[in-house]
C-alpha positions in Angstrom: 56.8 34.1 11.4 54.8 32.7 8.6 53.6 35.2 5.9 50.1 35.6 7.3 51.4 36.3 11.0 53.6 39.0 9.2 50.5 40.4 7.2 48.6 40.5 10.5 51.0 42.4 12.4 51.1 45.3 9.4 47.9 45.4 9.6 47.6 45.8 13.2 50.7 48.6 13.2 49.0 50.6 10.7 45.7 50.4 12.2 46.8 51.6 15.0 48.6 54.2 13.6 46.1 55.3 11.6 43.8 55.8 15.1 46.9 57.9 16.3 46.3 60.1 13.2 42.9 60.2 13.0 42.8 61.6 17.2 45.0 64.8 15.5 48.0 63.7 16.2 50.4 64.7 14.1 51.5 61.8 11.4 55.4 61.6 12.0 54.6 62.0 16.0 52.2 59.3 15.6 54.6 57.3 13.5 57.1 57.8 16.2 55.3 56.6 19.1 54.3 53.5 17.4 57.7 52.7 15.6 58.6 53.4 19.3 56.2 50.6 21.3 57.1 47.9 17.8 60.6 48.6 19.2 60.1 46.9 22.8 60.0 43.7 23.7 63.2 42.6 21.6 62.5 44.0 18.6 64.1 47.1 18.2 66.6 46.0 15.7 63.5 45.3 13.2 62.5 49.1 13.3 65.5 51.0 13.7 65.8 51.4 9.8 62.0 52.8 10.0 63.4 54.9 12.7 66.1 56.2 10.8 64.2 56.8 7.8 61.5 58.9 9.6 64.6 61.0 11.4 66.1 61.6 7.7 63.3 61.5 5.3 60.2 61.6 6.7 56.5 59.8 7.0 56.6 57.9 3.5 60.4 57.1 3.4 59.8 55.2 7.4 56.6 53.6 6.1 58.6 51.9 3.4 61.5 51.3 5.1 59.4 49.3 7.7 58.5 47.7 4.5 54.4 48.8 5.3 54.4 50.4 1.7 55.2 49.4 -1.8 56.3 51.8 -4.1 52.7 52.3 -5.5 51.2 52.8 -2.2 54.3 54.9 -1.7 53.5 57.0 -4.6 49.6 57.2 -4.1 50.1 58.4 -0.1 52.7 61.0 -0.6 49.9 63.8 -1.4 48.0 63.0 0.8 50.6 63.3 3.5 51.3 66.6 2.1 47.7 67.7 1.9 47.5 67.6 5.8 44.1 66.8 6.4 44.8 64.1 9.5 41.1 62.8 8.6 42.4 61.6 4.9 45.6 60.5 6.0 44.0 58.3 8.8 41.3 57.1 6.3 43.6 56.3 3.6 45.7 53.9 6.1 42.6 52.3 7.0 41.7 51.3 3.4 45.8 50.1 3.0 45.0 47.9 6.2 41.5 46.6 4.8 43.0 45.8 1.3 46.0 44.0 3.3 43.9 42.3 5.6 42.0 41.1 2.4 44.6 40.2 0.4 45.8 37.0 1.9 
């Protein structure tokens, strides 16, 4: 998968994570179900560590362990994870998505 295909597909998972969010769901359910649907069609071994991660540390910790996050975005999304407010959270990955969709 070339580097652009790669881009693509974050951008895709976190969109569409970021619709789970923003329909109330909570984030590490969300995260779940779509860390979940990644995992099928023979590519579960890709997202078990994300998997793990959200079992043992939680929402940020899976994000960058899917490698979806660097450590600034890391950094910058932790309160607002914490906050609560589904609408920010769902917003904020939204902008992530838009600024990697961009950046290529």
């Amino acid at each position: 998968m070339s580097r652009n295909d790669n881009s693509s597909e974050k951008v895709r998972f976190i969109r569409a994570l970021a619709f789970e969010i923003h329909r109330k769901r909570p984030a590490e359910e969300a995260l779940a179900d779509c860390i979940e649907r990644e995992g099928k069609g023979g590519r579960h071994r890709l997202w078990r560590p994300a998997s793990v991660a959200l079992e043992a540390d939680g929402f940020v910790a899976a994000l960058r362990a899917a490698e979806l996050l660097g450590d600034e975005a890391a950094a910058m999304l932790r309160p607002v994870v914490a906050g609560g407010d589904h609408r920010l959270l769902a917003a904020t990955l939204n902008a992530l998505a838009d600024y990697l969709d961009t950046a290529d």
